[in-house]
C-alpha positions as CSV (number, residue, x, y, z in Angstrom):
1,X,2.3,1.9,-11.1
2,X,5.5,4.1,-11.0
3,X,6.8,7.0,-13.0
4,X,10.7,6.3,-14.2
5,X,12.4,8.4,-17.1
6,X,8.5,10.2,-17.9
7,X,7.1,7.0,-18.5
8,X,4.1,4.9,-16.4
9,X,5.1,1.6,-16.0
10,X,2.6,-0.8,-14.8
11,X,4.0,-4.3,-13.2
12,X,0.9,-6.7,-12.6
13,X,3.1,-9.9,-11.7
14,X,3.9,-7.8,-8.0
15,X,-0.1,-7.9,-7.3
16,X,-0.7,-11.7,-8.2
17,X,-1.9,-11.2,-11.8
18,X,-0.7,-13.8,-14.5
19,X,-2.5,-12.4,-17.7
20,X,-3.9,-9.0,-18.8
21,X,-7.0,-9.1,-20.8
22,X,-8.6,-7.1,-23.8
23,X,-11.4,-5.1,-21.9
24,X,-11.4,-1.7,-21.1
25,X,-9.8,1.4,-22.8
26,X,-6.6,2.8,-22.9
27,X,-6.2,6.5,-22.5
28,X,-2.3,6.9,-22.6
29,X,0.9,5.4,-23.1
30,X,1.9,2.8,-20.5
31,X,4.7,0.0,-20.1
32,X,2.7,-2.8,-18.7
33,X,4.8,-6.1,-17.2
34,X,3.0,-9.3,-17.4
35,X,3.7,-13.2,-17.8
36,X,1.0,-13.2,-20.6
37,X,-1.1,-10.7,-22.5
38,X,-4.2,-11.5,-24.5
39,X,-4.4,-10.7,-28.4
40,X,-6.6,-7.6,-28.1
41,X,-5.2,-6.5,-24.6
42,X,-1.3,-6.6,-26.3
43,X,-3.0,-4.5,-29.9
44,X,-4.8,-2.0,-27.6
45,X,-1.8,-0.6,-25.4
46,X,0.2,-0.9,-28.6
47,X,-2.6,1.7,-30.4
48,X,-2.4,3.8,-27.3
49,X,1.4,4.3,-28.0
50,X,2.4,1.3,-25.0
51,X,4.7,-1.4,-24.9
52,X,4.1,-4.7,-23.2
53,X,6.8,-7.1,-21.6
54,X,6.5,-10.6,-21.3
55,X,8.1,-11.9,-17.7
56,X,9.4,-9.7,-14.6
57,X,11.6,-7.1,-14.5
């Protein structure tokens, strides 16, 4: 994870990950970078305040 502009940003395609799932709880707002999210993994960083992105940056 790195901080840029106040914001954690999370990028799970540099550690070999394809798809972020659904379990697990989301304290704070993140950016999180992956090729695909699940339903409930994509609604729960939403309701924490996050944003997801679809492909590398």
């Amino acid at each position: 994870a790195e901080q840029k502009e106040g914001k954690t940003i999370v990028d799970v395609t540099k550690i070999g990950i394809d798809k972020v799932l659904g379990r697990g709880k989301i304290s704070r707002s993140m950016k999180v970078i992956a090729k695909n999210f699940s339903k409930s993994a994509k609604e729960k960083l939403e309701e924490a305040g996050g944003e997801v992105t679809t492909g590398e940056v």
